[in-house]
Structure formats: structure tokens, C-alpha cells
C-alpha positions as CSV (number, residue, x, y, z in Angstrom):
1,X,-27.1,56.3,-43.4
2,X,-25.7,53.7,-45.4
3,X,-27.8,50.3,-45.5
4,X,-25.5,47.1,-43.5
5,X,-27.2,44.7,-45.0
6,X,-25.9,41.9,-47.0
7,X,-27.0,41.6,-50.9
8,X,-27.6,37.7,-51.0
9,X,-28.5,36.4,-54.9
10,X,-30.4,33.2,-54.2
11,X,-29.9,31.0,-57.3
12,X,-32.9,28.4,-57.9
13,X,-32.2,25.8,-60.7
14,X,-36.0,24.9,-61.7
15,X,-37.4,23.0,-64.3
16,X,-40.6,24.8,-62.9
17,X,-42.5,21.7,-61.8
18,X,-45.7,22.2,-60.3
19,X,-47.3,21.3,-56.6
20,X,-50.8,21.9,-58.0
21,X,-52.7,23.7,-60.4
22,X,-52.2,27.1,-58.8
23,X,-48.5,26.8,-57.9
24,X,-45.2,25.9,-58.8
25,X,-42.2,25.0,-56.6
26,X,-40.4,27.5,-57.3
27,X,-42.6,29.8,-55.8
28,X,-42.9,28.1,-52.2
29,X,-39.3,27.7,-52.5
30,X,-39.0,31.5,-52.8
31,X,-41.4,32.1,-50.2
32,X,-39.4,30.3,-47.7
33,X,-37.0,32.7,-48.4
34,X,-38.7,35.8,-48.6
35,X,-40.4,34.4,-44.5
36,X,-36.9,34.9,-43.4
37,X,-36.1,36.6,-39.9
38,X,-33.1,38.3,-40.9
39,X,-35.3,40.2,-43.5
40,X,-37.2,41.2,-40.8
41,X,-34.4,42.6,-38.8
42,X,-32.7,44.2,-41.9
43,X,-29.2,41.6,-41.6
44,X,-30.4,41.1,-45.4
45,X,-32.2,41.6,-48.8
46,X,-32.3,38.8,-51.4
47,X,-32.8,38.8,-55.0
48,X,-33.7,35.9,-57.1
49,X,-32.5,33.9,-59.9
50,X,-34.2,31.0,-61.7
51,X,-32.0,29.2,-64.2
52,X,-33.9,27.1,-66.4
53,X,-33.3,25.0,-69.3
54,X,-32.7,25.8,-72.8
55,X,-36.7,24.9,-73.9
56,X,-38.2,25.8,-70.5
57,X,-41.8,27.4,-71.1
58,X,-42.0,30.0,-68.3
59,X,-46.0,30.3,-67.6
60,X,-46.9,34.0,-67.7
61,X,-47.8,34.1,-63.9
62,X,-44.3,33.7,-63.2
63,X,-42.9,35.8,-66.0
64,X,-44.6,38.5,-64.8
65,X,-42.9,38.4,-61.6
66,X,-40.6,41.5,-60.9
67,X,-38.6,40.0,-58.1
68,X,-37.2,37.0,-60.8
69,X,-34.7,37.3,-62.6
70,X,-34.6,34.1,-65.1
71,X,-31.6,32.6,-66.5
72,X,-31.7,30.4,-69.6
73,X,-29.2,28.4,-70.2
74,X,-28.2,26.9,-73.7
75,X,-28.4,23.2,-72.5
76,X,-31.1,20.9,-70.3
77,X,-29.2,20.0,-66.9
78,X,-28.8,20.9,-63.6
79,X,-25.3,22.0,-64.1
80,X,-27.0,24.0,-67.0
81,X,-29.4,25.8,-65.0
82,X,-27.0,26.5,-62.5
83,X,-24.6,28.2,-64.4
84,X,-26.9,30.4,-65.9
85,X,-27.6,31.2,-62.6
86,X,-24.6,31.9,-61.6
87,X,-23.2,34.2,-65.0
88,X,-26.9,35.8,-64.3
89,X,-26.0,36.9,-60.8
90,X,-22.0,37.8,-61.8
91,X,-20.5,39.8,-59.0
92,X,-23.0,42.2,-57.9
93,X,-23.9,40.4,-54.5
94,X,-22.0,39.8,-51.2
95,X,-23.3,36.2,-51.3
96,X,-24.5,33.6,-53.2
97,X,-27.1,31.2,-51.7
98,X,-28.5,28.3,-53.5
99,X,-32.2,26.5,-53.1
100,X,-33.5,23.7,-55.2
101,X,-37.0,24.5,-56.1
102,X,-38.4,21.6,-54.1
103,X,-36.5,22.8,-51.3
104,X,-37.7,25.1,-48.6
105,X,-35.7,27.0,-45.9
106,X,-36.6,27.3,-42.3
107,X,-37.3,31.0,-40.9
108,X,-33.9,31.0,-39.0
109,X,-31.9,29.2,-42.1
110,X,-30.0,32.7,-43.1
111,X,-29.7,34.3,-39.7
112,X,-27.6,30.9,-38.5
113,X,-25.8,30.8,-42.1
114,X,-25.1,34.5,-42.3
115,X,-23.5,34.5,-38.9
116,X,-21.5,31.7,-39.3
117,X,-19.8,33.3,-42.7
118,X,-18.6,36.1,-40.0
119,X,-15.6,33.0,-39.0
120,X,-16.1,30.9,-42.4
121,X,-16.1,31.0,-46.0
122,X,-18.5,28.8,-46.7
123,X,-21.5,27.4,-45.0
124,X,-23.5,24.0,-45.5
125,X,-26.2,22.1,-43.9
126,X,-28.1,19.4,-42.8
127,X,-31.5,18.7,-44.3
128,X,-35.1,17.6,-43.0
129,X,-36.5,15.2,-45.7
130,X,-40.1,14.9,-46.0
131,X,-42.4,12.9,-48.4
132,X,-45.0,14.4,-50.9
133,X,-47.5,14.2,-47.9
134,X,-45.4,16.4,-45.9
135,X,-44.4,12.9,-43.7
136,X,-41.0,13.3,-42.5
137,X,-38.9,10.4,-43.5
138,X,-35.0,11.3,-41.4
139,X,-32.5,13.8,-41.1
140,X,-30.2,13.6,-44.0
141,X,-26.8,15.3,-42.9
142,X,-25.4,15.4,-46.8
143,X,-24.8,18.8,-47.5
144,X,-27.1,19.5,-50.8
145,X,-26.8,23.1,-52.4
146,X,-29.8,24.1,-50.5
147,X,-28.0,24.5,-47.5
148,X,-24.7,26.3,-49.0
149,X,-23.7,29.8,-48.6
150,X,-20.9,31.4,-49.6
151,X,-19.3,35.1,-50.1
152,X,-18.9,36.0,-53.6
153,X,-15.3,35.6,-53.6
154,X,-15.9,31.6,-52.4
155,X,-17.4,30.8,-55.6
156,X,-14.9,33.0,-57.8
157,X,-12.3,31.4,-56.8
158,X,-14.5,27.5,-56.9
159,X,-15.8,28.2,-60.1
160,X,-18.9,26.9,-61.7
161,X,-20.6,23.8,-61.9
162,X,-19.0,20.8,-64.3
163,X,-21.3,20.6,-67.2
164,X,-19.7,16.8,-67.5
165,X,-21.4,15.6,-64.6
166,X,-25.3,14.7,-64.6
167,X,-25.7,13.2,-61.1
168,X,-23.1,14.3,-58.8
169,X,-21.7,17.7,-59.7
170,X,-22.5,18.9,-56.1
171,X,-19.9,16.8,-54.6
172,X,-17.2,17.4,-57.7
173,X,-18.0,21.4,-56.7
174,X,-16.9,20.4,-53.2
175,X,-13.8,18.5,-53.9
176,X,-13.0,21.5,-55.7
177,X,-13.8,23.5,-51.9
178,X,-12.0,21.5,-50.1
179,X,-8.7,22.1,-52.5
180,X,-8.8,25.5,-52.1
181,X,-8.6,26.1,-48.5
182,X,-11.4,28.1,-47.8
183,X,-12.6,27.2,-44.0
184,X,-16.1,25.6,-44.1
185,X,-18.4,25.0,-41.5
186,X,-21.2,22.3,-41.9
187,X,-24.6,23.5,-39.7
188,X,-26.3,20.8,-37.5
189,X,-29.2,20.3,-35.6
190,X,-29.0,20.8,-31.7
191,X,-29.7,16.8,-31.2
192,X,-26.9,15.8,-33.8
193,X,-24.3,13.8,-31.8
194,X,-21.3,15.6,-30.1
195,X,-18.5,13.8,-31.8
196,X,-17.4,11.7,-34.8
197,X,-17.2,8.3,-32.6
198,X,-21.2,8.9,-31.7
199,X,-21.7,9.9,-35.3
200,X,-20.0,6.8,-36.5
201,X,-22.9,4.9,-34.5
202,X,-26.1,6.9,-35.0
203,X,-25.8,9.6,-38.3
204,X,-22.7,8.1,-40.1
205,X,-23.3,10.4,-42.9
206,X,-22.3,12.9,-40.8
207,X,-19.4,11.2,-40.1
208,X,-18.8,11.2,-44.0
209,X,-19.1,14.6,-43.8
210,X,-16.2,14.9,-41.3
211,X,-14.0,12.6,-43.4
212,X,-14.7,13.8,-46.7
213,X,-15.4,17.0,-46.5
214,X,-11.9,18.5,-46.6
215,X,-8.9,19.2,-43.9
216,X,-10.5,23.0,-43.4
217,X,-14.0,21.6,-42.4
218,X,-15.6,22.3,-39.2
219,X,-19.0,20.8,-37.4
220,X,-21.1,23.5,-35.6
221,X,-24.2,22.2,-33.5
222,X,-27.2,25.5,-34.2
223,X,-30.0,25.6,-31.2
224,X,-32.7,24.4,-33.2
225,X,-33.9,21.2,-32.6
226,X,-34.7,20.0,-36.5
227,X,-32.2,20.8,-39.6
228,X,-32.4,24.7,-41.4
229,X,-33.5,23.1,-45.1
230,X,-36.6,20.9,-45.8
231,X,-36.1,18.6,-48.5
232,X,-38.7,17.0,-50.6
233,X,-38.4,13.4,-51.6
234,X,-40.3,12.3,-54.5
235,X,-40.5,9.7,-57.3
236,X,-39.8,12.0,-60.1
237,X,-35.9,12.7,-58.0
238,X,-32.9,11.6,-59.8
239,X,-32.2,9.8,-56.3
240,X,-35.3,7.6,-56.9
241,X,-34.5,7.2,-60.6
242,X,-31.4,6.4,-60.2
243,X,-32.3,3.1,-57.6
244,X,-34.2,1.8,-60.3
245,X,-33.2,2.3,-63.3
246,X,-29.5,0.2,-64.4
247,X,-28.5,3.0,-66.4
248,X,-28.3,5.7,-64.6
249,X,-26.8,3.6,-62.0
250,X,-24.2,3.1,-64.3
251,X,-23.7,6.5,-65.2
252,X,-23.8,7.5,-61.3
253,X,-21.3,5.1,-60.5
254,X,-19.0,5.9,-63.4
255,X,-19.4,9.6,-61.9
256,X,-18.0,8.1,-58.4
257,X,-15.0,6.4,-60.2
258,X,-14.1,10.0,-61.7
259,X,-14.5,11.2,-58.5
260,X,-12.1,8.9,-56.5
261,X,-9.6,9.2,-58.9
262,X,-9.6,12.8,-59.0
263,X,-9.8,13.5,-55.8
264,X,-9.0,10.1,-53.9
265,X,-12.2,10.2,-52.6
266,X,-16.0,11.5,-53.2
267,X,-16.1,14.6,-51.3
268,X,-18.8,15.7,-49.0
């Protein structure tokens, strides 16, 4: 009998950073995803690809790795890596699934994403972020491509990353979602408020995601009571260098201004 499960390609930008001496994140981000429960229950197999910049030393533990497939790209950025990603991983999956290597997913993360891509085109979600210590810090309800999953045809007909943008291509990729019609529903936790007006008051960012994330967007509440996605928050982020450094803030906010006027807005 014919296997019915879904061929996901998970595509893992990396500049492969490590935790310790003995690992890198890229490998407890994959292990995360290899923990899942729809693996367990056959919904799913997964295959892996690492893009990596164009001078990226891959240490031989990893090289020897059969399950990764590595992806160099000919320039050093995150738009870079994932595009090498994505022209490794061409069209021979049902979906595409992206994970930053610093990012984990919870056991449950593909058996709530996969089943909401039964009514959707494209899935997002909410993140848990957490310090270096493993502290959390709060729920952050922008949807990073951690939490995004897509059928293959979504990102054929989205496209690839914009090489032009350093600090924001995630949300120029989702203007770009929102044009093209494709429903999309966004994945909260089971304590996330029940309407824009209480989102307004207590997770406005969620209301951002209701306002700028496109006409075709929907919210769905899941039944667990913290986010799908860890994410790590650490010095080396560009979030934290952008908060201190003037000229990145400059470039970030030059980014947003290219983003309003395109799009009259920046998307979520």
C-alpha cells in the first residue's frame, strides 16, 4: 500500500553557531523536528536542508550527516541561505517548512500545522521566547519563518526571498502572501485573547497580525496552552544588534520605508 504521508523539506538557514563544544544549533533545531508526534503516527517524513553562506566551514561531524542535505549559497545572508535552501529542495516535497537554527519546535508543532493546511494554504505561528538560560521572557505573536508552513505550490507561486533586504525580508515575503490570495491562518496559543478588541489591550502584536497580515488571514486558537515554536533570544540576534547599533537602525528603518511604500504598510 501506498505511503499517505506528507514529504515536508524543512529548510534551516544556519550560520552553524554553536551551543557548546559538542553541539551546534542546528542540530537541536533538527532534533525538535525529528521528536515530532506526527512522525510517530506516520502523518509525515521530513528531510533536511541547511543553507549556509558562501565561506561557511561545515565541521566534519555534521558533514557526515546523511539526513542533511547542505545548500551553499554564493553570498553571506539570510536571504542567501535561504534561497539555497529553497533551489536545494526544488519541487520534490508536498511542503516546505522553515526553522531558524536557534529555533526549536514543540512535539505537536506539525500535527497542528499540518492539519490546518487541510482548510489553508499557508500556516504561521506564534512563538515562545526564551533567554540563553532557557528563562522565558513573553509570548511573541509575530509570525517568524519558524512557524510557517506552506504546500509547495504556496511558495511557487510567492517566490523566494529578496536578496535586497538584510533585516526584514520575512515581512516583504509576506506582503508578497498576502497579494496573492492564498488563505492563511495564523496558530495561537489556547490563552491568546478571543478577539481583536482584547488583543488590542493585552497582545497588540497580535492585533498587528490581524491588520497587517492580509484580507485572506484567519486567527485559529490550538489547545495547547504555550506557543508551537521556541525562540531563542540572544545578544548575537540581529534584533539585539539592531537596538544598539545606529546603523543598522538606519538600514532597518530604511527597509520599513520600502515596505510602506510598496505595500502601504509592513506586513505581518
Amino acid at each position: 500500500m501506498a505511503s499517505t504521508a506528507l514529504s515536508i523539506g524543512v529548510i534551516i538557514p544556519s550560520r552553524l553557531q554553536q551551543i557548546g563544544p559538542n553541539e551546534h544549533f542546528v542540530e537541536r533545531a533538527i532534533a525538535s523536528a525529528l521528536a515530532q508526534t506526527a512522525l510517530a503516527e506516520g502523518d509525515a517524513s521530513l528531510a533536511f536542508i541547511v543553507g549556509i553562506d558562501a565561506d561557511a566551514d561545515i565541521p566534519p561531524r555534521l558533514a557526515a550527516r546523511s539526513d542533511i542535505v547542505w545548500a551553499r549559497s554564493d553570498a553571506c545572508s539570510q536571504a542567501g541561505a535561504l534561497n539555497a535552501g529553497i533551489a536545494a529542495a526544488g519541487d520534490r516535497f508536498d511542503c516546505i517548512a522553515f526553522l531558524e537554527d536557534d529555533d526549536r519546535w514543540d512535539p505537536n508543532y506539525l500535527t497542528w500545522s499540518l492539519g490546518a493546511l487541510k482548510r489553508y494554504g499557508f500556516v504561521s505561528t506564534t512563538q515562545l521566547e526564551v533567554d540563553e538560560n532557557g528563562q522565558i521572557i513573553r509570548i511573541n505573536d509575530f509570525p517568524t519563518p519558524s512557524g510557517w508552513m506552506m504546500p509547495f505550490d504556496t511558495l511557487r507561486r510567492v517566490g523566494c526571498f529578496d536578496p535586497a533586504m538584510r533585516w526584514h525580508l520575512d515581512n516583504e515575503w509576506l506582503g508578497r502572501l498576502g497579494e496573492s490570495g492564498i488563505r492563511r491562518c495564523h496558530l495561537v496559543d489556547a490563552m491568546a485573547p478571543a478577539n481583536i478588541a482584547l488583543a488590542e489591550q493585552v497582545r497588540p502584536w497580535l492585533a498587528n497580525v490581524v491588520r497587517f497580515g492580509g484580507a485572506n488571514l484567519e486567527v485559529t486558537r490550538h489547545t495547547m496552552l504555550a506557543p508551537l515554536v521556541t525562540r531563542l533570544v540572544h545578544s548575537r540576534s540581529g534584533t539585539a544588534r539592531i537596538a544598539v547599533d545606529p546603523v543598522l537602525t538606519q538600514q532597518s528603518q530604511a527597509e520599513y520605508a520600502r515596505l510602506t511604500h510598496r505595500y502601504g504598510r509592513i506586513p505581518w
